[in-house]
Every structure is written in structure tokens, then in C-alpha cells.
PyMOL CGO cylinders between C-alpha atoms (Angstrom):
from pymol import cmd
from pymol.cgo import CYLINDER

trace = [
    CYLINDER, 176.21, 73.27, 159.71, 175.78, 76.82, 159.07, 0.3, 1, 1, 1, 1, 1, 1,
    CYLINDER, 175.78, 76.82, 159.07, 172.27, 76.49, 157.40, 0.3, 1, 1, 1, 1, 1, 1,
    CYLINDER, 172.27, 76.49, 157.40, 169.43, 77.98, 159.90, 0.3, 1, 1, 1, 1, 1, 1,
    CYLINDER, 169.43, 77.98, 159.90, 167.62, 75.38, 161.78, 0.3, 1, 1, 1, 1, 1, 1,
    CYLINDER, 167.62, 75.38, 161.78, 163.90, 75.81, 162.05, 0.3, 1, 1, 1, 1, 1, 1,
    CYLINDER, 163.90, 75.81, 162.05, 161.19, 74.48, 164.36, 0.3, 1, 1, 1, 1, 1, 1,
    CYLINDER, 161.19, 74.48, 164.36, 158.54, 73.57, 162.11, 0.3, 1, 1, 1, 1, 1, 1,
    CYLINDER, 158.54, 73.57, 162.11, 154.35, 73.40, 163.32, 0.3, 1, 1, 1, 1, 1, 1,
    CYLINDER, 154.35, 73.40, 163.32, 153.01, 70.03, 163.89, 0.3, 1, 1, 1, 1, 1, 1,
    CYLINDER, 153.01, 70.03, 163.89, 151.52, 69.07, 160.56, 0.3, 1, 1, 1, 1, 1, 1,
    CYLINDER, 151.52, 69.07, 160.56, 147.70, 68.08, 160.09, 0.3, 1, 1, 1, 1, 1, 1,
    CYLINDER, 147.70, 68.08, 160.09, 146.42, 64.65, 159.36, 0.3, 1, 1, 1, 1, 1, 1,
    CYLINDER, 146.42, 64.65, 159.36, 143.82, 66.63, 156.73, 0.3, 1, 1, 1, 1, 1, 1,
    CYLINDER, 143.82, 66.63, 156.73, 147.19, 67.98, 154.83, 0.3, 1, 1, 1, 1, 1, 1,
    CYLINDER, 147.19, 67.98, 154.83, 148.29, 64.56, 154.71, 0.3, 1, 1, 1, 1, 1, 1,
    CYLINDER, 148.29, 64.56, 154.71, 145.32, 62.99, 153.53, 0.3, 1, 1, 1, 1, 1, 1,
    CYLINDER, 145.32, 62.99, 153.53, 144.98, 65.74, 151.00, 0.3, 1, 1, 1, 1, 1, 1,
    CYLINDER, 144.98, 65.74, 151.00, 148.58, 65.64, 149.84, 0.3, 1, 1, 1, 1, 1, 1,
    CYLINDER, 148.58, 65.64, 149.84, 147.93, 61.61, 149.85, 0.3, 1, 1, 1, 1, 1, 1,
    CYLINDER, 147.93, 61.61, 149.85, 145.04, 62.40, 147.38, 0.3, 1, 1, 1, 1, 1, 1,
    CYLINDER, 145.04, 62.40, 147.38, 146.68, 64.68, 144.74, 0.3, 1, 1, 1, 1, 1, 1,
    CYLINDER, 146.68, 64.68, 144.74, 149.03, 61.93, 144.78, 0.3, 1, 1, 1, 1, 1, 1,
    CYLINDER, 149.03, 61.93, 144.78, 146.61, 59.49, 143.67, 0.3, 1, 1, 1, 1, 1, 1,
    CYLINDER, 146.61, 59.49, 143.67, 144.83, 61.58, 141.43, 0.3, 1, 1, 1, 1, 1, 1,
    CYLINDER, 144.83, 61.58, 141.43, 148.42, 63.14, 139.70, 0.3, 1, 1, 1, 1, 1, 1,
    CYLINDER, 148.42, 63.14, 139.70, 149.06, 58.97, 139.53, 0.3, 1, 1, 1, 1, 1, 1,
    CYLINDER, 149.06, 58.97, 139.53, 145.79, 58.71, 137.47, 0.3, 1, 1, 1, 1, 1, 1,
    CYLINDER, 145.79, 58.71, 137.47, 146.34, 61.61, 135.17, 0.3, 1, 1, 1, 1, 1, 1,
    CYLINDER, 146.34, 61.61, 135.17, 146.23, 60.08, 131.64, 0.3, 1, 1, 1, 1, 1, 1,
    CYLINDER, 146.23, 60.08, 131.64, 150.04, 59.73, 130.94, 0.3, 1, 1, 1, 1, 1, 1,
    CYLINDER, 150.04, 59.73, 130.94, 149.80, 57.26, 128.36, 0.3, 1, 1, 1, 1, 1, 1,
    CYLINDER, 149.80, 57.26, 128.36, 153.27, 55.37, 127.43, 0.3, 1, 1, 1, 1, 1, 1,
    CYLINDER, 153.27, 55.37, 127.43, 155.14, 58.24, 128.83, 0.3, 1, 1, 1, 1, 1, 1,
    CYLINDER, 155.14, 58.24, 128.83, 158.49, 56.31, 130.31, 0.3, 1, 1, 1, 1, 1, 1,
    CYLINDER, 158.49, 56.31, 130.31, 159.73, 59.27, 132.75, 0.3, 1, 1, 1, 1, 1, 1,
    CYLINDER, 159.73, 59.27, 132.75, 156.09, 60.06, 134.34, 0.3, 1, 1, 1, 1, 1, 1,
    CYLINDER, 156.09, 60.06, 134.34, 157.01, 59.62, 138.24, 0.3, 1, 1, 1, 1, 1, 1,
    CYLINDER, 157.01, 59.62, 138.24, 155.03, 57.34, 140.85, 0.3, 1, 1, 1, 1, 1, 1,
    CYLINDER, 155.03, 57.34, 140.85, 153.62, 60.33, 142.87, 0.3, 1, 1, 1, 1, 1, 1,
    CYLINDER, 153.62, 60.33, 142.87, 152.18, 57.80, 145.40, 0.3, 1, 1, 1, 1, 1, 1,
    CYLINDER, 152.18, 57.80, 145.40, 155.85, 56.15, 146.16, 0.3, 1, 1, 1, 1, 1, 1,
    CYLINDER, 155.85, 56.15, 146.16, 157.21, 60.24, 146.65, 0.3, 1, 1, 1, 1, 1, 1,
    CYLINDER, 157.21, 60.24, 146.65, 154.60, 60.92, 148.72, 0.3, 1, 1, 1, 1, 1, 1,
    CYLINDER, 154.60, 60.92, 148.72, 154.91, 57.82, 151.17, 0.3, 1, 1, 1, 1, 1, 1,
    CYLINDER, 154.91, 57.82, 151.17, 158.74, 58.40, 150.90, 0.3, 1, 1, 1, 1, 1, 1,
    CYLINDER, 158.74, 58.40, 150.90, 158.12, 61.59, 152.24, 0.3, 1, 1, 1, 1, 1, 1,
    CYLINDER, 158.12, 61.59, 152.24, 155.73, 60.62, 154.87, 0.3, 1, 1, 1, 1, 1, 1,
    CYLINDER, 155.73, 60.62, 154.87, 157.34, 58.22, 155.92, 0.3, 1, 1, 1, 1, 1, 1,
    CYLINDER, 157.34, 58.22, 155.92, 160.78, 60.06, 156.32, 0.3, 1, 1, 1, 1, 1, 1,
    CYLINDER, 160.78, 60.06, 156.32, 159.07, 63.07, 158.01, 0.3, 1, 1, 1, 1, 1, 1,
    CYLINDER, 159.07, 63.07, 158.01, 155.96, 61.70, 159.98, 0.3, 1, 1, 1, 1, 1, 1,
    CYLINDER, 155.96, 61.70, 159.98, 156.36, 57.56, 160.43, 0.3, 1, 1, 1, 1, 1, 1,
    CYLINDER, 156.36, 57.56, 160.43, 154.07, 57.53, 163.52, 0.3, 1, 1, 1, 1, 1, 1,
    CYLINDER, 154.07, 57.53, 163.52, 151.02, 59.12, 160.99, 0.3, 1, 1, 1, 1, 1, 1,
    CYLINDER, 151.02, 59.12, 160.99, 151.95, 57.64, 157.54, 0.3, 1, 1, 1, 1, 1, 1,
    CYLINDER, 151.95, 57.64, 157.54, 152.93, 53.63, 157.87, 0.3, 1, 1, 1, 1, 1, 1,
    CYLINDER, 152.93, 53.63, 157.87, 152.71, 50.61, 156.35, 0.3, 1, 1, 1, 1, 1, 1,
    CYLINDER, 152.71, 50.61, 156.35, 149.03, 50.29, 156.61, 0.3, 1, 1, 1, 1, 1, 1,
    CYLINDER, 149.03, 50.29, 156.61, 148.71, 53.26, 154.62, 0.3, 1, 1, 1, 1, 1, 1,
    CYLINDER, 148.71, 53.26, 154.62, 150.97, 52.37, 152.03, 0.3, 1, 1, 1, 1, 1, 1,
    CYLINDER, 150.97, 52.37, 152.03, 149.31, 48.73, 151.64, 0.3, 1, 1, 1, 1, 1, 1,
    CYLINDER, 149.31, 48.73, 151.64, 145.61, 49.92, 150.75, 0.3, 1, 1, 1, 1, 1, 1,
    CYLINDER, 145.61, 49.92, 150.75, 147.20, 52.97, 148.48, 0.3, 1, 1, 1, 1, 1, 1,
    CYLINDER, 147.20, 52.97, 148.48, 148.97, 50.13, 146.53, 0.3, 1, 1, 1, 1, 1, 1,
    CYLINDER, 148.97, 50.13, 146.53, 145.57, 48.60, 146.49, 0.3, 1, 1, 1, 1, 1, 1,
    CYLINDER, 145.57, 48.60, 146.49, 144.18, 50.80, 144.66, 0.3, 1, 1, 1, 1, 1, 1,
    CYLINDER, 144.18, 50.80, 144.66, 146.46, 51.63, 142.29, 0.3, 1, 1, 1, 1, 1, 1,
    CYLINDER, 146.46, 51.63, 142.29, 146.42, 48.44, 141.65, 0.3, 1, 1, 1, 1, 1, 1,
    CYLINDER, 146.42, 48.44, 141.65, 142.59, 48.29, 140.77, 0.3, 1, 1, 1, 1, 1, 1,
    CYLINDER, 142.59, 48.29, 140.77, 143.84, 51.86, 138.67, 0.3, 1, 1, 1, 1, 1, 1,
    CYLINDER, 143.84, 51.86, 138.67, 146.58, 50.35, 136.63, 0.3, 1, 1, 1, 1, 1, 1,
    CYLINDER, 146.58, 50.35, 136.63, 144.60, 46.76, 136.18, 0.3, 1, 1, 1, 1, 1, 1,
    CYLINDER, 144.60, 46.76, 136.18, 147.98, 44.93, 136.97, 0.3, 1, 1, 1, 1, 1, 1,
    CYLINDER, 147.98, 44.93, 136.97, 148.44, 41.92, 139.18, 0.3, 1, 1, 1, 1, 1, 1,
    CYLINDER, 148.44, 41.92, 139.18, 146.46, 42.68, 142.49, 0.3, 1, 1, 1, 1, 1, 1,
    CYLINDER, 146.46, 42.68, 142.49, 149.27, 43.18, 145.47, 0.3, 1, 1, 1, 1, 1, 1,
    CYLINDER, 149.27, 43.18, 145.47, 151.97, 44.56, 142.86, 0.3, 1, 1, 1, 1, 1, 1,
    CYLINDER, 151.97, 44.56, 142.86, 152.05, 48.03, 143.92, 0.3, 1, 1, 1, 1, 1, 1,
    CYLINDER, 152.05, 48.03, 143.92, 150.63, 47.21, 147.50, 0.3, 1, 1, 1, 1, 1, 1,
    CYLINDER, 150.63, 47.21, 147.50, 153.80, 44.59, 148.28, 0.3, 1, 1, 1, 1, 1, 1,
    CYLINDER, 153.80, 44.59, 148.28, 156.35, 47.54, 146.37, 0.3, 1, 1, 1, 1, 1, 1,
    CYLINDER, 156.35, 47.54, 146.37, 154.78, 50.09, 148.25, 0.3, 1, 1, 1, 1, 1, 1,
    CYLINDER, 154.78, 50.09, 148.25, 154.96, 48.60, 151.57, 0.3, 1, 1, 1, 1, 1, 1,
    CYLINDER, 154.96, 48.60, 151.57, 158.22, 47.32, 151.11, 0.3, 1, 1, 1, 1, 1, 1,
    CYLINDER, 158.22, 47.32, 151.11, 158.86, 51.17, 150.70, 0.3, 1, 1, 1, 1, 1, 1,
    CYLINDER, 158.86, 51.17, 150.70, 157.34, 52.31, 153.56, 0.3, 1, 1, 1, 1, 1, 1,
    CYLINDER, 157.34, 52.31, 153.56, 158.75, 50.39, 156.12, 0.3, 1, 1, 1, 1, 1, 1,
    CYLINDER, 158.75, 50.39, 156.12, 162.54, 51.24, 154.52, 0.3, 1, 1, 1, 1, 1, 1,
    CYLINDER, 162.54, 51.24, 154.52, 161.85, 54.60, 154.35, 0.3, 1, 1, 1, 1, 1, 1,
    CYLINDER, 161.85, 54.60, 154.35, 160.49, 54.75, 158.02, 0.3, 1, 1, 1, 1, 1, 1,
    CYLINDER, 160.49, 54.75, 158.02, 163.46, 52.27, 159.22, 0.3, 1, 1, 1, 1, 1, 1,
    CYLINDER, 163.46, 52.27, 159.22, 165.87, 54.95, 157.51, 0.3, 1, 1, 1, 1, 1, 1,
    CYLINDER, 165.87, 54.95, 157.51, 163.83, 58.30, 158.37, 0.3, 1, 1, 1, 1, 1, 1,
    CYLINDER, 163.83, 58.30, 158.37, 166.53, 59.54, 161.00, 0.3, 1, 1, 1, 1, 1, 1,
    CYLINDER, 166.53, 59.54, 161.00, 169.05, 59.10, 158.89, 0.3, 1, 1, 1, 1, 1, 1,
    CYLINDER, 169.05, 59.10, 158.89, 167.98, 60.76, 156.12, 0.3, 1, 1, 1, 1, 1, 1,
    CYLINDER, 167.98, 60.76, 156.12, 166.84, 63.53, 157.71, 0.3, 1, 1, 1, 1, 1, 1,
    CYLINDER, 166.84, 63.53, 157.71, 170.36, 64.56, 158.93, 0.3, 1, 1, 1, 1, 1, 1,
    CYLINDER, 170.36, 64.56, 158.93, 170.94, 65.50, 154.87, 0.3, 1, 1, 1, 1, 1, 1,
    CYLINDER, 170.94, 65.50, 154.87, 170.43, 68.53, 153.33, 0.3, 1, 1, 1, 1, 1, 1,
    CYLINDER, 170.43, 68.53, 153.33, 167.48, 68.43, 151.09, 0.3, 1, 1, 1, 1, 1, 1,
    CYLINDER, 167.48, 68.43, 151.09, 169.77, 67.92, 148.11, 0.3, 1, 1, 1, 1, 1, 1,
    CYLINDER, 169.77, 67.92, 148.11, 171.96, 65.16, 149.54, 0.3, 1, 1, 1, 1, 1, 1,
    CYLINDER, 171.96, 65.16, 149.54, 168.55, 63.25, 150.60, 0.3, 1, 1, 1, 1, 1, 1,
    CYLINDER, 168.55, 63.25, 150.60, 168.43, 62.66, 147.00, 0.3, 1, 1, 1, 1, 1, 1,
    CYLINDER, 168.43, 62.66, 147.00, 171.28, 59.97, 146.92, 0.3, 1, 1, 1, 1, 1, 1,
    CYLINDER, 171.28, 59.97, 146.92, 169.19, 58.37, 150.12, 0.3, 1, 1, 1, 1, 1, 1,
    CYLINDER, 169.19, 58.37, 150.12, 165.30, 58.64, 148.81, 0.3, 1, 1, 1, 1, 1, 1,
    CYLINDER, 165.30, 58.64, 148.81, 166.57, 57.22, 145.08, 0.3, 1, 1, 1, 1, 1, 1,
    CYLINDER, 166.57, 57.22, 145.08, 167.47, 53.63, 146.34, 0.3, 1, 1, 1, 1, 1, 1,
    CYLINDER, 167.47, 53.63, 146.34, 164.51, 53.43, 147.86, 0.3, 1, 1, 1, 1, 1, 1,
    CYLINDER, 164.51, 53.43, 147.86, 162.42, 54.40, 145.02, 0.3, 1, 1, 1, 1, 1, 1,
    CYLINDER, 162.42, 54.40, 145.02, 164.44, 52.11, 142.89, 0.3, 1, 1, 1, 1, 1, 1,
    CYLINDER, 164.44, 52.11, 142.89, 163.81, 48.98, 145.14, 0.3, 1, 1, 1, 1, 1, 1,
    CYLINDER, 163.81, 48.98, 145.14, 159.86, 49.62, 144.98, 0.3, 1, 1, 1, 1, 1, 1,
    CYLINDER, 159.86, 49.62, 144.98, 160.07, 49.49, 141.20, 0.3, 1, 1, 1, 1, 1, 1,
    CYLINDER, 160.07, 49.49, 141.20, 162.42, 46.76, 141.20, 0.3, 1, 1, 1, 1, 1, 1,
    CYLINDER, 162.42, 46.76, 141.20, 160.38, 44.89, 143.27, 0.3, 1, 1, 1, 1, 1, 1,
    CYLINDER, 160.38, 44.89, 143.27, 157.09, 45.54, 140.97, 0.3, 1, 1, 1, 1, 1, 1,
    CYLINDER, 157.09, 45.54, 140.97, 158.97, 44.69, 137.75, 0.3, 1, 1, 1, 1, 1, 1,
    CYLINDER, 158.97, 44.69, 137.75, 160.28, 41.20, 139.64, 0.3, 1, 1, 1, 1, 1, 1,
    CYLINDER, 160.28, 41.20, 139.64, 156.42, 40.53, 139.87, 0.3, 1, 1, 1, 1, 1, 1,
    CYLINDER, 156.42, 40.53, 139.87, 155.93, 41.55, 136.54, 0.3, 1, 1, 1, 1, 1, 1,
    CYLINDER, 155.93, 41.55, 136.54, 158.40, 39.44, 134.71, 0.3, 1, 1, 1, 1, 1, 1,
    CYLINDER, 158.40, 39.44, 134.71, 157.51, 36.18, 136.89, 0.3, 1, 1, 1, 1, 1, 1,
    CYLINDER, 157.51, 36.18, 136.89, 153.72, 36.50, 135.90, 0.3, 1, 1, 1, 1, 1, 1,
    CYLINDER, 153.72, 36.50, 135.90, 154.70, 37.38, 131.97, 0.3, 1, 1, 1, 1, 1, 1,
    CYLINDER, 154.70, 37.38, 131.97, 158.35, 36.43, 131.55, 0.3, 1, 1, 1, 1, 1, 1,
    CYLINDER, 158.35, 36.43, 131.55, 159.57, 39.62, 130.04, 0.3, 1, 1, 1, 1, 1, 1,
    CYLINDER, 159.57, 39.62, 130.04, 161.84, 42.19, 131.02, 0.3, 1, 1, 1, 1, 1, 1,
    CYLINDER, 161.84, 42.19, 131.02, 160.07, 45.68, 130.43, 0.3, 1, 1, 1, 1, 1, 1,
    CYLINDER, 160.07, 45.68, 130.43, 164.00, 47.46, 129.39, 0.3, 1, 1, 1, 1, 1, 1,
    CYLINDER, 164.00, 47.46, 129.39, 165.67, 49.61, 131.38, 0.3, 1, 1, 1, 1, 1, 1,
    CYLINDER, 165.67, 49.61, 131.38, 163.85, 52.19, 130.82, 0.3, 1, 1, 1, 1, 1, 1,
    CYLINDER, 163.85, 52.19, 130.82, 161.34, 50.98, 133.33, 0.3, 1, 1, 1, 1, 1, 1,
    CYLINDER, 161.34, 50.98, 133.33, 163.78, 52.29, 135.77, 0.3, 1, 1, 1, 1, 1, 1,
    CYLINDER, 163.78, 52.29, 135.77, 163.65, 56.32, 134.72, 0.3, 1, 1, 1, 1, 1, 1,
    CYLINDER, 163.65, 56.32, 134.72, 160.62, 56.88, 136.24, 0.3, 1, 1, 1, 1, 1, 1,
    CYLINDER, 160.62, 56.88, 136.24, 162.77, 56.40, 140.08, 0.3, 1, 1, 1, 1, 1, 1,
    CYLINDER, 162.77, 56.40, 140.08, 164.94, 59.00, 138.46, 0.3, 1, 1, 1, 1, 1, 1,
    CYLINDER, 164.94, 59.00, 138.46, 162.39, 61.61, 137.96, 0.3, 1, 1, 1, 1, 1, 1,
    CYLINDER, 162.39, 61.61, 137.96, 160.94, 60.89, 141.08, 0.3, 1, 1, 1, 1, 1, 1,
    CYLINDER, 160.94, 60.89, 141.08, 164.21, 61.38, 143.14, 0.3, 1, 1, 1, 1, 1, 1,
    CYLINDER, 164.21, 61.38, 143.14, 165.00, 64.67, 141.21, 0.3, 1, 1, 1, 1, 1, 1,
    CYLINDER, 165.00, 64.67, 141.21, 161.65, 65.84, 142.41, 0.3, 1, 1, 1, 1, 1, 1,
    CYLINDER, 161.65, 65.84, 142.41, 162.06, 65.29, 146.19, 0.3, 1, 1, 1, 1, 1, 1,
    CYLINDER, 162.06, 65.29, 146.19, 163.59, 68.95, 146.46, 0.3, 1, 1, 1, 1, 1, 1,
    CYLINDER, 163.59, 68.95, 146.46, 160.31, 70.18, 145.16, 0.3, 1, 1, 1, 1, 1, 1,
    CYLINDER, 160.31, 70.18, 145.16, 158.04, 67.55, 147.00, 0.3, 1, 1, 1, 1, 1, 1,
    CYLINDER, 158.04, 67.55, 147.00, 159.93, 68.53, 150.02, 0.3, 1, 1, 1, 1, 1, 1,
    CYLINDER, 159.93, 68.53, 150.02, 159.19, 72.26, 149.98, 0.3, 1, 1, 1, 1, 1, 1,
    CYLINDER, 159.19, 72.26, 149.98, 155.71, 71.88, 149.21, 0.3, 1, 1, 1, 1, 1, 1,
    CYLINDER, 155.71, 71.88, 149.21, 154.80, 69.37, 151.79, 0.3, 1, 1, 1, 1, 1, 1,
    CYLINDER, 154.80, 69.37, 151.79, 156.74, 71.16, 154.10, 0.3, 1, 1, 1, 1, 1, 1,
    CYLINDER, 156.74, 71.16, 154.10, 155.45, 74.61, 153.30, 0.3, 1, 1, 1, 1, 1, 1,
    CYLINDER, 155.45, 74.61, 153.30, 152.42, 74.91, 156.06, 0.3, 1, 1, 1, 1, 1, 1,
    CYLINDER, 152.42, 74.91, 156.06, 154.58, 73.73, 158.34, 0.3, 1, 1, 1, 1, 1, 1,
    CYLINDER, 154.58, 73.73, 158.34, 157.03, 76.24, 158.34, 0.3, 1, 1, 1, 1, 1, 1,
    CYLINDER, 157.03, 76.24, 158.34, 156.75, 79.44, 160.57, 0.3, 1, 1, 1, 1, 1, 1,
    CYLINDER, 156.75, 79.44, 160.57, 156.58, 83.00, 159.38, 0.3, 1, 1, 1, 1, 1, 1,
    CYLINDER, 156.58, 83.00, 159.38, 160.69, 83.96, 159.93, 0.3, 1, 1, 1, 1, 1, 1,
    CYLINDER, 160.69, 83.96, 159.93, 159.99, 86.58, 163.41, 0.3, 1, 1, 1, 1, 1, 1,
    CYLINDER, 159.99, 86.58, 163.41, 161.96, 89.31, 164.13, 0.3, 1, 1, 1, 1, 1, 1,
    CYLINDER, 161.96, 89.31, 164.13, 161.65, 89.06, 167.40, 0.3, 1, 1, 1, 1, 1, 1,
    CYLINDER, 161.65, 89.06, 167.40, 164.96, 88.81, 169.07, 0.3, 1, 1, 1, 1, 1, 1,
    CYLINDER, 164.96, 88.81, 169.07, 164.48, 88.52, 172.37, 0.3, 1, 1, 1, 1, 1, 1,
    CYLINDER, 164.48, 88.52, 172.37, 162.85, 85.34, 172.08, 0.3, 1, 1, 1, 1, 1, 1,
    CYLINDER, 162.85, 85.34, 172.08, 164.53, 82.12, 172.75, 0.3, 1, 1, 1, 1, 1, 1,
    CYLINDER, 164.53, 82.12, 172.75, 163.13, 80.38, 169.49, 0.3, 1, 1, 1, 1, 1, 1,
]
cmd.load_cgo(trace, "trace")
């Protein structure tokens, strides 16, 4: 516990919409077959839902699944039912997680991120019968090892400017 603790500015609903829409629109970049591109939608409601659960819910995360779903043309509700499913584990575990360090919320956000795709390529083998590979699965991998990054960029207009000041309390 030697790491600085600091009070960080309430954030604004317009930098969460906005962060909510490069998501979408880094989703919908032309990737092609690329295995390890991440799901920068599931990061993004991770994070949302770990560090603001009363602004970010499951709500949110059903109609963003909704249209990724119209994006990727796959079986409408696929990403909607993954993607809520995420939500509401990420909110249930947001005050645990946030007791880790940055790094250690790695080994916490991961699961998650693996049960969302899971959960799509369940729905994906019952409608076609085949098993994508495990491959499928590197794309939660990227996506963890980006949290540190996701983290301080979401988190960067929150933060205050570090005061000199020390005769104040805070």
C-alpha cells in the first residue's frame, strides 16, 4: 500500500458515450481474419462497468451487442446475450477488482472477457455445429493485456493536475 492514492473528478456521461463510440467504430475497423484483433466493445463495458456501474449497465451493454450484431451479420442476440452476461459480472465484481493494482486487475478482467466469448462461441457452435479452434479464444488475451492501457486512457480526464499545495487536506 505504498502507491499514492488519488481522488479522481467525477467523469462525464459525454466521455463515456464518446469512449463507447471509438469502441464501436475501432470494433468496425476492417480487420479481416485477423485472430488476435480485441473486442473493444467488451474492454470498454468491462471498464465501465468496473469503474462507473450506476452510468454504464446492462441496458447499455444489451443494445451495443445489438448492433454489433447487425455489424458482424451473426445470429441476432449473440453479442447482446455475451455482452450482457459481461456487464452484470463485471458490475457484480467492480469492488473487488478495484482493490488491485492496475496490473493485477488483469488476472480479474481476463475471466470475464473469456466467459463473454465463451458464451458467443456456445451460440455459435449450437446454430452451425463447429468448433471455431482455440484460437477463437486469443482475442480475450489481447484484450486483457490491454486493460493497463484502456485504464489510463479512460481514466486520464479524470485525474487531477498533482498540486503542490501542502497545506491542503487533499
Amino acid at each position: 500500500m505504498n502507491r499514492p492514492q488519488y481522488i479522481l473528478l467525477p467523469v462525464s456521461p459525454l466521455f463515456i458515450m464518446f469512449s463507447m463510440l471509438c469502441a464501436v467504430l475501432l470494433n468496425m475497423l476492417p480487420w479481416g481474419r485477423f485472430v488476435a484483433a480485441p473486442d473493444f466493445v467488451a474492454l470498454a463495458l468491462v471498464f465501465w462497468g468496473v469503474h462507473q456501474p450506476r452510468k454504464v449497465g446492462i441496458g447499455t451493454a444489451f443494445c451495443l451487442g445489438l448492433l454489433m450484431d447487425v455489424h458482424d451479420a451473426s445470429l441476432m442476440g449473440e453479442n447482446a446475450l455475451s455482452y450482457t452476461l459481461l456487464s452484470y459480472f463485471a458490475i457484480m465484481l467492480h469492488r473487488r477488482i478495484l482493490w488491485f493494482r492496475v496490473t493485477t486487475q488483469i488476472l480479474h478482467v481476463l475471466p470475464l472477457l473469456l466467459l463473454a466469448q465463451t458464451v458467443q462461441m456456445l451460440v455459435r457452435f449450437m446454430v452451425a455445429g463447429k468448433f471455431p479452434g482455440w484460437f477463437f479464444f486469443i482475442e480475450s488475451l489481447v484484450a486483457a493485456l490491454l486493460w493497463p492501457l484502456a485504464t489510463m486512457l479512460l481514466l486520464a480526464p479524470q485525474r487531477r493536475a498533482v498540486d503542490k499545495d501542502h497545506t491542503r487536506p487533499i
